[in-house]
FIPA-793487 format. One record per residue (C-alpha): z, x, y; residue number from 1. Coordinates in nm, 3 decimals. Layout:
N
((Z, X, Y), NUM)
...
***
This chain:
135
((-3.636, -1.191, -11.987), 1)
((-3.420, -1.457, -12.096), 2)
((-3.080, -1.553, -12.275), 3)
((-3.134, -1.709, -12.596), 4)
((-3.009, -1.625, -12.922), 5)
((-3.209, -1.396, -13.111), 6)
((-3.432, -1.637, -13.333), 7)
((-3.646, -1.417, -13.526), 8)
((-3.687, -1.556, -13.908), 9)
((-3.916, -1.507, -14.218), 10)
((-4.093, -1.789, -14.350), 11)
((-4.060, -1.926, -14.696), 12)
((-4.314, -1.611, -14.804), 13)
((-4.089, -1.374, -14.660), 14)
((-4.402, -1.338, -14.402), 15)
((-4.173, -1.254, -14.022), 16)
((-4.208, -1.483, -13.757), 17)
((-4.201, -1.410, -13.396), 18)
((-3.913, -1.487, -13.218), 19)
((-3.904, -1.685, -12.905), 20)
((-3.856, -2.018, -13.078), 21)
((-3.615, -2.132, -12.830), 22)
((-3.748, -1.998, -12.554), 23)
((-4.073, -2.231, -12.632), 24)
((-3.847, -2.498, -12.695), 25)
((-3.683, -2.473, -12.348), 26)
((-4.061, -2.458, -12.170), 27)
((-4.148, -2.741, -12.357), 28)
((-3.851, -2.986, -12.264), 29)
((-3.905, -2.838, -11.882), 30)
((-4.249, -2.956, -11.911), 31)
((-4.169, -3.260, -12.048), 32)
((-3.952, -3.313, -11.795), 33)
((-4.233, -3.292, -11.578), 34)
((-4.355, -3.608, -11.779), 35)
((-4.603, -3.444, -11.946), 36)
((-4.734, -3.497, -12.289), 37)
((-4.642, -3.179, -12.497), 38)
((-4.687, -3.113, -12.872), 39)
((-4.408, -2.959, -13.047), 40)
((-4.424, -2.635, -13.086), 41)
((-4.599, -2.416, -13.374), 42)
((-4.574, -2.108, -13.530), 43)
((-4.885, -1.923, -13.576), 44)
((-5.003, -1.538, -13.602), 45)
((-4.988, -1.452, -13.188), 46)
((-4.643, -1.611, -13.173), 47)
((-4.531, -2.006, -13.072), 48)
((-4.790, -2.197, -12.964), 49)
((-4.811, -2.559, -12.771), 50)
((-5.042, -2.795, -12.574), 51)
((-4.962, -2.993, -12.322), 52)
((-5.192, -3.261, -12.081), 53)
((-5.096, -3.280, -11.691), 54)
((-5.310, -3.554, -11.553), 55)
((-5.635, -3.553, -11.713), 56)
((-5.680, -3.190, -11.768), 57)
((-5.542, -3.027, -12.129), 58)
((-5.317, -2.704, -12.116), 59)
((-5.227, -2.481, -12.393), 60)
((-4.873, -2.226, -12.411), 61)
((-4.819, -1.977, -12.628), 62)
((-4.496, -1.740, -12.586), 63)
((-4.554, -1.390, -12.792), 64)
((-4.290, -1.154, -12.850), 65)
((-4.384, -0.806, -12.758), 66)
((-4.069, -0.544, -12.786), 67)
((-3.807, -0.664, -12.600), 68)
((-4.054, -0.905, -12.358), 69)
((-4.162, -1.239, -12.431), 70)
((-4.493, -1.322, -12.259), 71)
((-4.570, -1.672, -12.167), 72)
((-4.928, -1.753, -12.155), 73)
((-5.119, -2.113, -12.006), 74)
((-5.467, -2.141, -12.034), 75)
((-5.670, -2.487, -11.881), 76)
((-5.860, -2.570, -12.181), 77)
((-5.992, -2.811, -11.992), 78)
((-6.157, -2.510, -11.779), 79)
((-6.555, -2.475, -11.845), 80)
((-6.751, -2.187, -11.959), 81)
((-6.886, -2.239, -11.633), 82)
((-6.571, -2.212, -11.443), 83)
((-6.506, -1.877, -11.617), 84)
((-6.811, -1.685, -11.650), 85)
((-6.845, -1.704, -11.232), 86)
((-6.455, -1.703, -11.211), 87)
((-6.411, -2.004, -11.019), 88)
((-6.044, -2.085, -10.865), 89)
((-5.824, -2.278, -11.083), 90)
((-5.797, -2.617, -11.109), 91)
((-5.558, -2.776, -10.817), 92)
((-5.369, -2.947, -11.120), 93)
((-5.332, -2.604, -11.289), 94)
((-5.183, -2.446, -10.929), 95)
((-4.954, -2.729, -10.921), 96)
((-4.805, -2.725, -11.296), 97)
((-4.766, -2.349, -11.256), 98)
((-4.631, -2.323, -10.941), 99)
((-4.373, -2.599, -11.090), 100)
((-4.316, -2.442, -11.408), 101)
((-4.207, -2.089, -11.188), 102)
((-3.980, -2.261, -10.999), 103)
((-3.816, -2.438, -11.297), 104)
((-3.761, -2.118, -11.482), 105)
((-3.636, -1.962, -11.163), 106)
((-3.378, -2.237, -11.182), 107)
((-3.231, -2.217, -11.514), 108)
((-3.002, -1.939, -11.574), 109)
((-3.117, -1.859, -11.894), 110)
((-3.440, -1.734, -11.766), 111)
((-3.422, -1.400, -11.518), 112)
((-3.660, -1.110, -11.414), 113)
((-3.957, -1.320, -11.434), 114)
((-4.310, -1.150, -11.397), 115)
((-4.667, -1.277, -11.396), 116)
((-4.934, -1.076, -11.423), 117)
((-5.303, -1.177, -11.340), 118)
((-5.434, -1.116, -11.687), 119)
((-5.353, -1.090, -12.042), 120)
((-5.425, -0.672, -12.011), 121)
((-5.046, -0.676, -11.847), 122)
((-5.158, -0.490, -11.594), 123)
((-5.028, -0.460, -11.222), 124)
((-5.070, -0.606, -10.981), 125)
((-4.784, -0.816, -11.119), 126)
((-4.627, -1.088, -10.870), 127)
((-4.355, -1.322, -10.819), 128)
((-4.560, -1.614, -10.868), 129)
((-4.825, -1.742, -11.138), 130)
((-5.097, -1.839, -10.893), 131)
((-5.209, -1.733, -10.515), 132)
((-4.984, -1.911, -10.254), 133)
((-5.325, -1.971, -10.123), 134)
((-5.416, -2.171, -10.378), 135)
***
């Protein structure tokens, strides 16, 4: 959950966008805090989308608005099929950039009740933390 203003608009079509605007906004200055390169954000049908690079591997967010939740979803697109099919462990440099990115949104008060779930189904087992401690 979080506490930004409600920033749900309709474009010039009168097509409505997803809100969570400034919530994307906010990830994106965190991670460019992290000195990452980030594109600015970008409306499309699944909600505000991004990339970002973290050392030489290339990262894309998109934050969706579903009810009352917004869901906050990082992908390595620098991950192969390989990697997948036989799912392989993350990257170390994906561990690390998540494992930052939770503990800046556990930081900023405008973030709160934080919950990452292992896959995009939403379903348990849903943890504290984006990655295995193991990891």
């Amino acid at each position: 959950m979080s506490d930004f203003p409600e920033d749900g608009v309709e474009d010039e079509d009168g097509v409505p966008q997803f809100r969570g605007r400034a919530v994307t906004e906010a990830i994106v200055e965190i991670l460019k805090g992290f000195g990452f390169q980030v594109s600015p954000p970008e409306y499309d049908d699944h909600g505000w989308g991004f990339e970002f690079r973290a050392s030489e591997r290339r990262f894309g967010g998109l934050v969706t608005a579903m009810d009352e939740t917004l869901l906050l979803n990082c992908e390595d697109l620098s991950r192969s099929l390989t990697d997948k099919l036989f799912k392989r462990p993350p990257s170390p440099i994906y561990v690390d950039v998540m494992k930052r990115l939770n503990g800046a949104l556990g930081r900023d008060p405008r973030f709160h009740h934080l919950q990452w779930y292992a896959d995009s189904n939403l379903k348990p087992p849903v943890s504290a933390s984006p990655v295995d401690e193991h990891d």
